[in-house]
VOMARMI-436905 format. One record per residue: chain; x, y, z of N, C-alpha, C in turn; residue in three letters. Coordinates in Angstrom, 1 decimal. Example, Ala and Ser with C-alpha at 12.3 -4.5 7.8 and 13.67 -1.06 7.14 Angstrom:
! VOMARMI-436905
<node unit="A" n_east="13.2" n_north="-5.7" n_up="7.8" ca_east="12.3" ca_north="-4.5" ca_up="7.8" c_east="13.2" c_north="-3.3" c_up="7.8" code="Ala"/>
<node unit="A" n_east="12.8" n_north="-2.2" n_up="7.1" ca_east="13.7" ca_north="-1.1" ca_up="7.1" c_east="12.9" c_north="0.0" c_up="7.9" code="Ser"/>
//
This chain:
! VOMARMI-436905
<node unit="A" n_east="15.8" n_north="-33.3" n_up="-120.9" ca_east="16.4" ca_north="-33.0" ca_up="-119.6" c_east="17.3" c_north="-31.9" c_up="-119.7" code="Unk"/>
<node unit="A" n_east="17.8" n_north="-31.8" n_up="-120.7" ca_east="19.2" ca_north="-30.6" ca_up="-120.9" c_east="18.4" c_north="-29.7" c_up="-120.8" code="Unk"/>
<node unit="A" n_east="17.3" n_north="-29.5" n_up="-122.0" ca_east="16.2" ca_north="-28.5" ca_up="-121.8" c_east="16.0" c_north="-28.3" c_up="-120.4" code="Unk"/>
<node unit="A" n_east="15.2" n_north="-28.6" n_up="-120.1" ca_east="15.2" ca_north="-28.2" ca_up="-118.3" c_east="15.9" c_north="-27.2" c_up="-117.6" code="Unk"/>
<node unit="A" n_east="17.2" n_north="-28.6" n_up="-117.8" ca_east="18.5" ca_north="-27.7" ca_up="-117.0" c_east="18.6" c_north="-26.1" c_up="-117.5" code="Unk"/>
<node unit="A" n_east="18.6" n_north="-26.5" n_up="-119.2" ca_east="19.6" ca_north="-24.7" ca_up="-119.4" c_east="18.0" c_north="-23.7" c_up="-119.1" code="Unk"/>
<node unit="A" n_east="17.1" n_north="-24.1" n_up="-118.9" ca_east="16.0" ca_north="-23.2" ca_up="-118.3" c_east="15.7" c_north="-22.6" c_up="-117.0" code="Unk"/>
<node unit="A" n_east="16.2" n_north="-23.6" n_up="-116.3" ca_east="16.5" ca_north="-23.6" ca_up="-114.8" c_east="18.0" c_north="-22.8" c_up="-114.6" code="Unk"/>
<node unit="A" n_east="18.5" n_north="-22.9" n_up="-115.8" ca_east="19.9" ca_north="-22.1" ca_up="-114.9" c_east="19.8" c_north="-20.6" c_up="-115.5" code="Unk"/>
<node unit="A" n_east="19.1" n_north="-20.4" n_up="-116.8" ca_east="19.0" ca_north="-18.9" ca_up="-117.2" c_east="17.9" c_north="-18.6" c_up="-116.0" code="Unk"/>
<node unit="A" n_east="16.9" n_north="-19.1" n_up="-115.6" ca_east="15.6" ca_north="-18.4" ca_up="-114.8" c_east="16.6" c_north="-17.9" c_up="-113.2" code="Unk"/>
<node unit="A" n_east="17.3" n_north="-18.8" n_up="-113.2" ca_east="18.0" ca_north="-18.6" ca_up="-111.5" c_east="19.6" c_north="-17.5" c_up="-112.3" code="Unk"/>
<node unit="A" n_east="20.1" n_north="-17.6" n_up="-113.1" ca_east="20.7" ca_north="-15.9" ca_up="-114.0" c_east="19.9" c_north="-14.9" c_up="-113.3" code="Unk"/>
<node unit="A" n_east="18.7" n_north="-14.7" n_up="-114.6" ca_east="18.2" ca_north="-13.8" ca_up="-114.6" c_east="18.0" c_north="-13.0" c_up="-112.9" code="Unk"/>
<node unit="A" n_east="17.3" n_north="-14.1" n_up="-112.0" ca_east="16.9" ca_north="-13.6" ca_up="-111.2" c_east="18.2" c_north="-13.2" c_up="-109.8" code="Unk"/>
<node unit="A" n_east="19.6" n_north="-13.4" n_up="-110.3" ca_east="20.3" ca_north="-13.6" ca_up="-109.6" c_east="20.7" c_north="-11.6" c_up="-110.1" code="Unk"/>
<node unit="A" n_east="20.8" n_north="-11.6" n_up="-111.6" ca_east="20.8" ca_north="-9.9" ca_up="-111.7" c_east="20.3" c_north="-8.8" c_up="-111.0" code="Unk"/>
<node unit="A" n_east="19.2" n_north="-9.4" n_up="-110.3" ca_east="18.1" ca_north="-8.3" ca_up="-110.0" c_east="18.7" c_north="-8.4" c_up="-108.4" code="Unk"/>
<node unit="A" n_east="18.5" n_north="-6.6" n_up="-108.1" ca_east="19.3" ca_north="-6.3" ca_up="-106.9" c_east="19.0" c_north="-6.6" c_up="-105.9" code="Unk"/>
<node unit="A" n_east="17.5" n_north="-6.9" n_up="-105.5" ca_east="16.8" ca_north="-7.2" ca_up="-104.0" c_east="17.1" c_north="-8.8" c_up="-104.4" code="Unk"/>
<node unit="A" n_east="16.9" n_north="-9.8" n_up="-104.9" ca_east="17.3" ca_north="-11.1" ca_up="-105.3" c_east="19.0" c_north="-11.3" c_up="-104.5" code="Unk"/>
<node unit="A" n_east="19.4" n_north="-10.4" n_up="-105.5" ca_east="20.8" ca_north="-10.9" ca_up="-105.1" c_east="21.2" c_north="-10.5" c_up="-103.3" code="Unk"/>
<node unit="A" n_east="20.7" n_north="-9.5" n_up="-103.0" ca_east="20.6" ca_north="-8.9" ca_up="-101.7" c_east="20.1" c_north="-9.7" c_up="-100.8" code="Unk"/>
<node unit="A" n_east="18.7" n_north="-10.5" n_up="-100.9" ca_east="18.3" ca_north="-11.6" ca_up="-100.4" c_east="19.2" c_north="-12.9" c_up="-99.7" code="Unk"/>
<node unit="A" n_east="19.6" n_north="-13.1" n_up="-101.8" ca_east="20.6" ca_north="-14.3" ca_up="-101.4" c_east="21.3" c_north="-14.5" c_up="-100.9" code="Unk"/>
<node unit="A" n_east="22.8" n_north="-13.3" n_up="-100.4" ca_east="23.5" ca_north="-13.0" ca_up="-100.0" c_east="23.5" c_north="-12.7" c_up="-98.6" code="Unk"/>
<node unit="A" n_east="22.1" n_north="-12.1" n_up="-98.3" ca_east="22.1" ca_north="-12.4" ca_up="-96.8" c_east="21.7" c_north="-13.6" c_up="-95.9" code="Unk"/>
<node unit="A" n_east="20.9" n_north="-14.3" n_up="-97.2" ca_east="20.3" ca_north="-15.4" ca_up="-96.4" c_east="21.9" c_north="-16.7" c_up="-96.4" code="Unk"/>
<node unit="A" n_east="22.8" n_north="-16.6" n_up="-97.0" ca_east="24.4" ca_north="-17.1" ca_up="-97.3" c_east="25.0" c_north="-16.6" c_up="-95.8" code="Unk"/>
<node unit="A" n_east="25.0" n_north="-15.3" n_up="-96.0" ca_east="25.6" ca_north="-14.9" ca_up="-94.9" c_east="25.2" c_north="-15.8" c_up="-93.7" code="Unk"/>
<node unit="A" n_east="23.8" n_north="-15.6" n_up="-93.4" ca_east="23.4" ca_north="-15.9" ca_up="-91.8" c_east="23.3" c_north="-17.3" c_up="-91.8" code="Unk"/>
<node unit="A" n_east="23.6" n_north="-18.2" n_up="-93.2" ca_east="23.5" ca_north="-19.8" ca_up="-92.7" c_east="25.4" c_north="-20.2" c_up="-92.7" code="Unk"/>
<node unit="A" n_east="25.9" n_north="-19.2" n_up="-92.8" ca_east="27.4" ca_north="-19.5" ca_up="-93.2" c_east="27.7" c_north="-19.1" c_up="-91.3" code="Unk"/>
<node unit="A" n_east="27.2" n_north="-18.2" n_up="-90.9" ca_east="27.2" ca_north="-17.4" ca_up="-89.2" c_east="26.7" c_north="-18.9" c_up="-88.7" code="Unk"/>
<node unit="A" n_east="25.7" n_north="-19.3" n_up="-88.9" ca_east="25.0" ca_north="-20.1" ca_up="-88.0" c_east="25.9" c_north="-21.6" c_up="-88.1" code="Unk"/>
<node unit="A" n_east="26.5" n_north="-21.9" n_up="-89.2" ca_east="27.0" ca_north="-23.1" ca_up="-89.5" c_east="28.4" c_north="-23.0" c_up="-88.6" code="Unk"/>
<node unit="A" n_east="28.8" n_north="-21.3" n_up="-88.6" ca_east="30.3" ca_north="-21.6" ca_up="-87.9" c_east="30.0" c_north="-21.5" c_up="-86.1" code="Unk"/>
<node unit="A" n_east="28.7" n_north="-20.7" n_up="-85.7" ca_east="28.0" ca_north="-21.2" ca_up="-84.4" c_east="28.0" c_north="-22.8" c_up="-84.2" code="Unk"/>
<node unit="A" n_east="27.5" n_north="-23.0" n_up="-84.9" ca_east="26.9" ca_north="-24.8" ca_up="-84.3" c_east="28.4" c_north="-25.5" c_up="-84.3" code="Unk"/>
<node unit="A" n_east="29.3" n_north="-25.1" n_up="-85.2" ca_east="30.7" ca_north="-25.9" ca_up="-84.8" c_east="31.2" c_north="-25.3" c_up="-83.8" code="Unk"/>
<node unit="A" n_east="31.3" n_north="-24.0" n_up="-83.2" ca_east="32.2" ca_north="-23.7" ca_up="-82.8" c_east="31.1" c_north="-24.1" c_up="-81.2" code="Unk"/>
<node unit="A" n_east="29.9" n_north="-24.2" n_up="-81.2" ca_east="29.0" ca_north="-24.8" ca_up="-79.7" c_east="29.2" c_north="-26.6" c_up="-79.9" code="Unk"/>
<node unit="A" n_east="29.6" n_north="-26.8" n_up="-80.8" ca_east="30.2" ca_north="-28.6" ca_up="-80.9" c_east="30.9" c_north="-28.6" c_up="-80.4" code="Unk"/>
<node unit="A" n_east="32.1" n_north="-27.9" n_up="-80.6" ca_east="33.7" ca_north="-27.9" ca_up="-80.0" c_east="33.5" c_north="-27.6" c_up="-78.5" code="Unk"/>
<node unit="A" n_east="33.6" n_north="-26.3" n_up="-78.1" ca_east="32.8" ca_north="-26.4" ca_up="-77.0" c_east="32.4" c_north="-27.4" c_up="-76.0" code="Unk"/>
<node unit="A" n_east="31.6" n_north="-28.1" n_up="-76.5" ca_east="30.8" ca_north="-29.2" ca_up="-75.6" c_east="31.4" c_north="-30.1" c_up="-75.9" code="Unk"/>
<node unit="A" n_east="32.5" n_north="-30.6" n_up="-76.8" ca_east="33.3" ca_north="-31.8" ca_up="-76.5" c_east="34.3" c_north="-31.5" c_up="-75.9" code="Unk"/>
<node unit="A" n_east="34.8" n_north="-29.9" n_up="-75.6" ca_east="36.0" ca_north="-29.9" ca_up="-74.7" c_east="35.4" c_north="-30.0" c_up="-73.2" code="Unk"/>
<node unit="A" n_east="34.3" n_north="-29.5" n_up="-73.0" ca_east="33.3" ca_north="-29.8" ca_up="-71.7" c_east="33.7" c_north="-31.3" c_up="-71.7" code="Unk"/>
<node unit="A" n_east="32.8" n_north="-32.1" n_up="-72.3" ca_east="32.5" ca_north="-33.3" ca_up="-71.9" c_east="34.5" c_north="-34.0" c_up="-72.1" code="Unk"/>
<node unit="A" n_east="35.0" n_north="-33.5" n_up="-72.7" ca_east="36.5" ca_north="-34.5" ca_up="-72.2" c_east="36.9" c_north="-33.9" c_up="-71.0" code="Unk"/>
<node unit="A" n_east="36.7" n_north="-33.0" n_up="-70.2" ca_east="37.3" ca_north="-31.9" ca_up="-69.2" c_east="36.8" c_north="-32.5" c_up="-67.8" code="Unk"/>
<node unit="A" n_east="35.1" n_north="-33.1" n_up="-68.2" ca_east="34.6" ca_north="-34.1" ca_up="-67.1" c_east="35.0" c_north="-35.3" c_up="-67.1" code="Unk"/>
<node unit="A" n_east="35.2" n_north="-36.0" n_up="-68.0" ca_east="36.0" ca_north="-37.2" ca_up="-68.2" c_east="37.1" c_north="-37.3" c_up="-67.6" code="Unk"/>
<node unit="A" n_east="38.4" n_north="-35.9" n_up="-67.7" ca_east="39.4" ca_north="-36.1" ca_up="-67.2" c_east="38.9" c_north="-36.4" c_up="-65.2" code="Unk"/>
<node unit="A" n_east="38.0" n_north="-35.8" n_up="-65.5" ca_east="37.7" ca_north="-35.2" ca_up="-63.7" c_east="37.2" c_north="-36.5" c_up="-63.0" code="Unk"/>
<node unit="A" n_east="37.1" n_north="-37.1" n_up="-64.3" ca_east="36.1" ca_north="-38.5" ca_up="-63.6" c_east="37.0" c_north="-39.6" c_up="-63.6" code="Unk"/>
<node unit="A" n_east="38.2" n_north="-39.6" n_up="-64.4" ca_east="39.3" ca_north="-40.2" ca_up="-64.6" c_east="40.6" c_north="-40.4" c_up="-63.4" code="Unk"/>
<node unit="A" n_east="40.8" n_north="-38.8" n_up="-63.1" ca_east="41.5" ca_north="-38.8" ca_up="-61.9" c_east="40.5" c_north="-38.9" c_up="-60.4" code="Unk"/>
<node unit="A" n_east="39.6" n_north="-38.9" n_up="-60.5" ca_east="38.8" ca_north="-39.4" ca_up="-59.5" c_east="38.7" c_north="-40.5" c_up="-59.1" code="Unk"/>
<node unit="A" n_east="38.6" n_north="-41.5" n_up="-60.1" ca_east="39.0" ca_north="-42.9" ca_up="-60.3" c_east="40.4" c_north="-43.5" c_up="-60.3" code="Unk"/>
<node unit="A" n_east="40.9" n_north="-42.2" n_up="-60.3" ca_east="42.5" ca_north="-42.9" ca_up="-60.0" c_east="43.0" c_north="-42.2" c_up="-58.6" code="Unk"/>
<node unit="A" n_east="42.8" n_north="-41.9" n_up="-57.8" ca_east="43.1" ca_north="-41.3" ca_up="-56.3" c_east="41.8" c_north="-42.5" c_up="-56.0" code="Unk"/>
<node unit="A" n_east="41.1" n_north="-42.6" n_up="-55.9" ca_east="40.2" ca_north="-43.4" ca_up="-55.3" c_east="40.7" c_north="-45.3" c_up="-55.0" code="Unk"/>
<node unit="A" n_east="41.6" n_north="-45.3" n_up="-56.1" ca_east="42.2" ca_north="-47.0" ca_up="-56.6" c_east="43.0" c_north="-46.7" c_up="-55.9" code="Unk"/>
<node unit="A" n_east="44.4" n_north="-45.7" n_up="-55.8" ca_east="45.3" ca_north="-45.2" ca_up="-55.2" c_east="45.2" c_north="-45.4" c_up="-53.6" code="Unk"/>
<node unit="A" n_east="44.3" n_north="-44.2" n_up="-53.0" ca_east="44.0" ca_north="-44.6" ca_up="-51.7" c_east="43.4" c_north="-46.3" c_up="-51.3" code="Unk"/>
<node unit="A" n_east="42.7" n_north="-47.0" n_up="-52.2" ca_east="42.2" ca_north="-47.9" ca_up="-51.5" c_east="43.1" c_north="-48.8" c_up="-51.7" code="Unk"/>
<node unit="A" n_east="44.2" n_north="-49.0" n_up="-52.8" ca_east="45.8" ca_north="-49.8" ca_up="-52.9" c_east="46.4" c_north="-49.8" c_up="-51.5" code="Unk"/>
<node unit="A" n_east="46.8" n_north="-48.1" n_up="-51.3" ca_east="47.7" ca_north="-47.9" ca_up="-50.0" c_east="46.9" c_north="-48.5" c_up="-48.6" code="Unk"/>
<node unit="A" n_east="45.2" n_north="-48.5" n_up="-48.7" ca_east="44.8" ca_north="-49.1" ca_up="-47.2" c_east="44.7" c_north="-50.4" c_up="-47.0" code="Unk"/>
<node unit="A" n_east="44.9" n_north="-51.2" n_up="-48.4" ca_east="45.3" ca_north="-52.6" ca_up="-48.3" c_east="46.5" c_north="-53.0" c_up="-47.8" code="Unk"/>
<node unit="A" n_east="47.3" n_north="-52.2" n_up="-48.5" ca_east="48.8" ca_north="-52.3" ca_up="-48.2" c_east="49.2" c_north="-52.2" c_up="-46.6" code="Unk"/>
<node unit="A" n_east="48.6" n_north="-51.1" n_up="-46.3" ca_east="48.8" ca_north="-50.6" ca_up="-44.7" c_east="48.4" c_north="-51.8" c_up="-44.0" code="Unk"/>
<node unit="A" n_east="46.8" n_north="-51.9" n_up="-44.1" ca_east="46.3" ca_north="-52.9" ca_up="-43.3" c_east="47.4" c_north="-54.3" c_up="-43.6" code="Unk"/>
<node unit="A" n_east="47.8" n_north="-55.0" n_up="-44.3" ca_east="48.9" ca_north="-55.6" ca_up="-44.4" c_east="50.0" c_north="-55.9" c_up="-43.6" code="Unk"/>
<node unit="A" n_east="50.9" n_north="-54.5" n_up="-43.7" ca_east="51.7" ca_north="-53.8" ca_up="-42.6" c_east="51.4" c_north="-54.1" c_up="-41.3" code="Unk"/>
<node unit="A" n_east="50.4" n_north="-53.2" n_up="-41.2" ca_east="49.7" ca_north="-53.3" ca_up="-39.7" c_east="49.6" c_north="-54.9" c_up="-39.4" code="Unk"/>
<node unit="A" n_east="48.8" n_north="-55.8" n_up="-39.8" ca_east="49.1" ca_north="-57.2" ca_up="-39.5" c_east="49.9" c_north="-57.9" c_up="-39.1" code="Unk"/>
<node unit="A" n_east="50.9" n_north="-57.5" n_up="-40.0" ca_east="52.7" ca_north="-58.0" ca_up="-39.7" c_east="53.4" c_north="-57.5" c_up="-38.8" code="Unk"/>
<node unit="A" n_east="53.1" n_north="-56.2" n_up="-38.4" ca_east="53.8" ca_north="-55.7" ca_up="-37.3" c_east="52.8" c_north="-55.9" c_up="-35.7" code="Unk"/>
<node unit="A" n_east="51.7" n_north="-56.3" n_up="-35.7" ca_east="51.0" ca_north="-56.8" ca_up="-34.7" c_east="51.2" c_north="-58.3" c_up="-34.6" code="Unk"/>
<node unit="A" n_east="51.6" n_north="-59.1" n_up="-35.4" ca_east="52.0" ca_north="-60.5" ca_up="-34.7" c_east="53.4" c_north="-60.2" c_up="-34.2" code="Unk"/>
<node unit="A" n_east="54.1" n_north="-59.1" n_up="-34.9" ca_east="55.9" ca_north="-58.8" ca_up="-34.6" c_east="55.6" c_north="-58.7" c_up="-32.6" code="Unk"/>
<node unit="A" n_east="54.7" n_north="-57.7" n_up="-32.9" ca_east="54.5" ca_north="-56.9" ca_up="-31.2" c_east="54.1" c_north="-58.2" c_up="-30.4" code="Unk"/>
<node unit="A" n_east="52.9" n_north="-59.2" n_up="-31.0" ca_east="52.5" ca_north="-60.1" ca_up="-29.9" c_east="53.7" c_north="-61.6" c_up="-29.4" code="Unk"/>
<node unit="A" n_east="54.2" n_north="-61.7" n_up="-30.7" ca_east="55.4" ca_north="-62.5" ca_up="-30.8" c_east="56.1" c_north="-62.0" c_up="-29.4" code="Unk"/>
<node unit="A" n_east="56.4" n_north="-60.7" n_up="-29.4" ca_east="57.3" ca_north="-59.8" ca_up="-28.7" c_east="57.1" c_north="-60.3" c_up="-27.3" code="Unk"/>
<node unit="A" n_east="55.7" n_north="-59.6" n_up="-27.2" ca_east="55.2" ca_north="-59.5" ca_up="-26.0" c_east="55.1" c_north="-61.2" c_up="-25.1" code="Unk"/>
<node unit="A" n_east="54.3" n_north="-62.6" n_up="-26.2" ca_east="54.7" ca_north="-63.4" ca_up="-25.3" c_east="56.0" c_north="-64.0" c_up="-24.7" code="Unk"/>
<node unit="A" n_east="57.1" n_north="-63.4" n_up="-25.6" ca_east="58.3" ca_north="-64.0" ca_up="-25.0" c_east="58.5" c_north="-63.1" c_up="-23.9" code="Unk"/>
<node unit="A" n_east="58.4" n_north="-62.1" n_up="-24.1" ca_east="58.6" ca_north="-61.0" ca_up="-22.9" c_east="57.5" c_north="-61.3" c_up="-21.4" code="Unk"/>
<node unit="A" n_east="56.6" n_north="-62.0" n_up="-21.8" ca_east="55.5" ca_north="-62.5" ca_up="-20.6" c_east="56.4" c_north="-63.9" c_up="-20.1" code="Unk"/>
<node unit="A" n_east="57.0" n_north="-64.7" n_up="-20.8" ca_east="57.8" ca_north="-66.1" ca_up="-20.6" c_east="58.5" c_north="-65.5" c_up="-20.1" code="Unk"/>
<node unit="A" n_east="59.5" n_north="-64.3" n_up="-20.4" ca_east="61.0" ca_north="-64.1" ca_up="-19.8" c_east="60.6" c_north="-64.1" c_up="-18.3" code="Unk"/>
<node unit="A" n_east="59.4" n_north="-62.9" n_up="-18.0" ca_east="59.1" ca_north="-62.1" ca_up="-16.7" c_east="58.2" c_north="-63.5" c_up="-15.4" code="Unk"/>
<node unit="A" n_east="58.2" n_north="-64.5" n_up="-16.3" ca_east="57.1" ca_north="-65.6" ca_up="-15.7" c_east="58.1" c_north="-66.3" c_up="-15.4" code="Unk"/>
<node unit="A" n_east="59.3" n_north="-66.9" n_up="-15.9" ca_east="60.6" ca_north="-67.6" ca_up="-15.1" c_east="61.3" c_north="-66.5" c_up="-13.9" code="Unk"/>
<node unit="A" n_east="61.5" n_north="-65.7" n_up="-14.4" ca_east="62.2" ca_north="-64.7" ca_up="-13.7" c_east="61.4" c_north="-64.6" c_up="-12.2" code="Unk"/>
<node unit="A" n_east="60.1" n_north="-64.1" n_up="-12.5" ca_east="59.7" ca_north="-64.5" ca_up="-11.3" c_east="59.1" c_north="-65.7" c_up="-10.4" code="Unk"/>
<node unit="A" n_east="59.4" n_north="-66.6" n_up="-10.9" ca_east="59.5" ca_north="-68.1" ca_up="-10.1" c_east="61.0" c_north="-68.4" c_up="-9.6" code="Unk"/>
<node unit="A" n_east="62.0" n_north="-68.0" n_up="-10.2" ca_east="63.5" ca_north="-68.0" ca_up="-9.7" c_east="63.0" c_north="-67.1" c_up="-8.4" code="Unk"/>
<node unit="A" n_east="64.0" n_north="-67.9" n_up="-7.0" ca_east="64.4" ca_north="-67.2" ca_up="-6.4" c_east="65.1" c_north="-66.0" c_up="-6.3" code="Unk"/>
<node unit="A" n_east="65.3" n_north="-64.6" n_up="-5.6" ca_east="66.0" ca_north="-63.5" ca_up="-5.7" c_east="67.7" c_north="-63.9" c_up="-5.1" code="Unk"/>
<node unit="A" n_east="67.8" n_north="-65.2" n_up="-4.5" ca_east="69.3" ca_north="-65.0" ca_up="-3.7" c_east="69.1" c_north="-66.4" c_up="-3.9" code="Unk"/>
<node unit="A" n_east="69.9" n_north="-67.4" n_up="-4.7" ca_east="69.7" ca_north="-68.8" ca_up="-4.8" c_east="70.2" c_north="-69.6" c_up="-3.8" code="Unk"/>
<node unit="A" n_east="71.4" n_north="-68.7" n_up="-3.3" ca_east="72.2" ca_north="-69.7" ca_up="-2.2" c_east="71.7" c_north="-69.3" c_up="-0.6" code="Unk"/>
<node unit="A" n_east="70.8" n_north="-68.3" n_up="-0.6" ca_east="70.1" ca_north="-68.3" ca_up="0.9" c_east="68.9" c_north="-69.2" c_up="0.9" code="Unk"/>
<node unit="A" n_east="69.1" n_north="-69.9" n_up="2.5" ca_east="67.8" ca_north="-70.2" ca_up="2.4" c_east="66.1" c_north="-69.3" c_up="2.9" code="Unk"/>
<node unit="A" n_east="65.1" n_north="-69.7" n_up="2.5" ca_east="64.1" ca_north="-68.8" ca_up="2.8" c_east="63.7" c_north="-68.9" c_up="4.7" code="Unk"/>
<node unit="A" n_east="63.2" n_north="-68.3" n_up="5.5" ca_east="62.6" ca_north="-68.1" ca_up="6.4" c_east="61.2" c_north="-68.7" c_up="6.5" code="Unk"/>
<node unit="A" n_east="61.6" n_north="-69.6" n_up="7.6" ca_east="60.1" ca_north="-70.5" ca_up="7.6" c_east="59.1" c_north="-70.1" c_up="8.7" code="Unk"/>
//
């Protein structure tokens, strides 16, 4: 097995000396070193995309809970202040319903 190895590493020597070899190698290094820092830097990229939609889908979902909090709330309000008004209004129908069954002059009498 050693054999092997130290055969395999003088044959890939040798051929590492020779100028189109090494020129080869070196380019073919180059453009997987180019492409390897491409494909991270289009990773990165697309995970700042995809957290940027997230945020978008995040506060969308929060103004959405927001407004539908506040039209519970309101409608609430509104409830409370429409029995306040009807409350209002029947005593104010009782006041105007004695008022007008009372006589206008108590101590005259009416015209027959």
């Amino acid at each position: 097995m050693t054999k092997t190895w130290g055969q395999l590493r003088g044959s890939i020597s040798n051929a590492a000396k020779q100028p189109k070899v090494r020129k080869g190698l070196i380019s073919f290094l180059t453009v997987f070193v180019v492409l390897q820092i491409y494909f991270v830097r289009e990773l990165l990229a697309a995970e700042l995309l995809f957290g940027l939609l997230f945020a978008v889908v995040l506060a969308l979902g929060g103004v959405f809970y927001v407004v539908g909090a506040i039209g519970e709330r309101g409608l609430d309000w509104t409830e409370a202040g429409v029995r306040v008004i009807a409350q209002s209004a029947r005593r104010g129908y009782s006041a105007f319903e004695e008022f007008s069954r009372k006589p206008l002059n108590p101590g005259s009498e009416s015209a027959q």
